[in-house]
C-alpha positions in Angstrom: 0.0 0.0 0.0 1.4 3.4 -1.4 -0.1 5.7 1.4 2.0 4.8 4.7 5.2 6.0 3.4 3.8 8.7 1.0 0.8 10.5 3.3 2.0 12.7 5.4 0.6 11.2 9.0 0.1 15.0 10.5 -2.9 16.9 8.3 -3.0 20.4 8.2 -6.6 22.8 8.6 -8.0 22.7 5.3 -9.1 26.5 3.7 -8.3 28.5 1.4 -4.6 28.3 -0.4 -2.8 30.9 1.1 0.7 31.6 0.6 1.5 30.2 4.0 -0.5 26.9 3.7 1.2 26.7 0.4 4.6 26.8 2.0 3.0 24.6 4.8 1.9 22.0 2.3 5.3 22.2 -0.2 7.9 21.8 2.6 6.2 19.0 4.1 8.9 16.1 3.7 5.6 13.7 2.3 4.5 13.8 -1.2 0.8 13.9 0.2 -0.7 15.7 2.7 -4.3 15.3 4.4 -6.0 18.7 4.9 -8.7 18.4 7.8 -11.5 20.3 9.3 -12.7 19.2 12.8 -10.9 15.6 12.5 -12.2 15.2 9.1 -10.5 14.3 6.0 -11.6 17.3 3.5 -9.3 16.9 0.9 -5.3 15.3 0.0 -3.2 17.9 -2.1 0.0 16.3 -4.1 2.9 18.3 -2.9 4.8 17.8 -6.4 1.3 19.5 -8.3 0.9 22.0 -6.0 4.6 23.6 -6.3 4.4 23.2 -10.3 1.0 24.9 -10.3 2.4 27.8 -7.9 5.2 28.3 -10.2 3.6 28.0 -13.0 1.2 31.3 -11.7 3.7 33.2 -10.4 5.7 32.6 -13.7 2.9 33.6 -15.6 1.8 37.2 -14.3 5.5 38.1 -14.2 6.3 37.6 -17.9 2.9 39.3 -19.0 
């Protein structure tokens, strides 16, 4: 089974993106991490996809 060694045991408080749950989320030393409300499992965000996407936006509205 692929999620012991790949979901990150500690969740974080699921909400909206913000740059600090982004850093939160990317740093994480897991390549999934749960994101919670109240105990429950709201939603698991791919580390990997997340920075890409990130960059990709930030790379974006600098060269236009």
């Amino acid at each position: 089974m692929w999620l012991p060694t790949e979901l990150d045991r500690d969740s974080l408080p699921h909400g909206p993106l913000t740059p600090l749950l982004r850093y939160q989320i990317v740093t994480r030393p897991h390549r999934y991490t749960a994101l919670t409300t109240a105990g429950r499992l709201i939603e698991i965000v791919g580390r990997t996809e997340l920075a890409v996407r990130t960059t990709e936006a930030v790379l974006q509205r600098e060269l236009t």
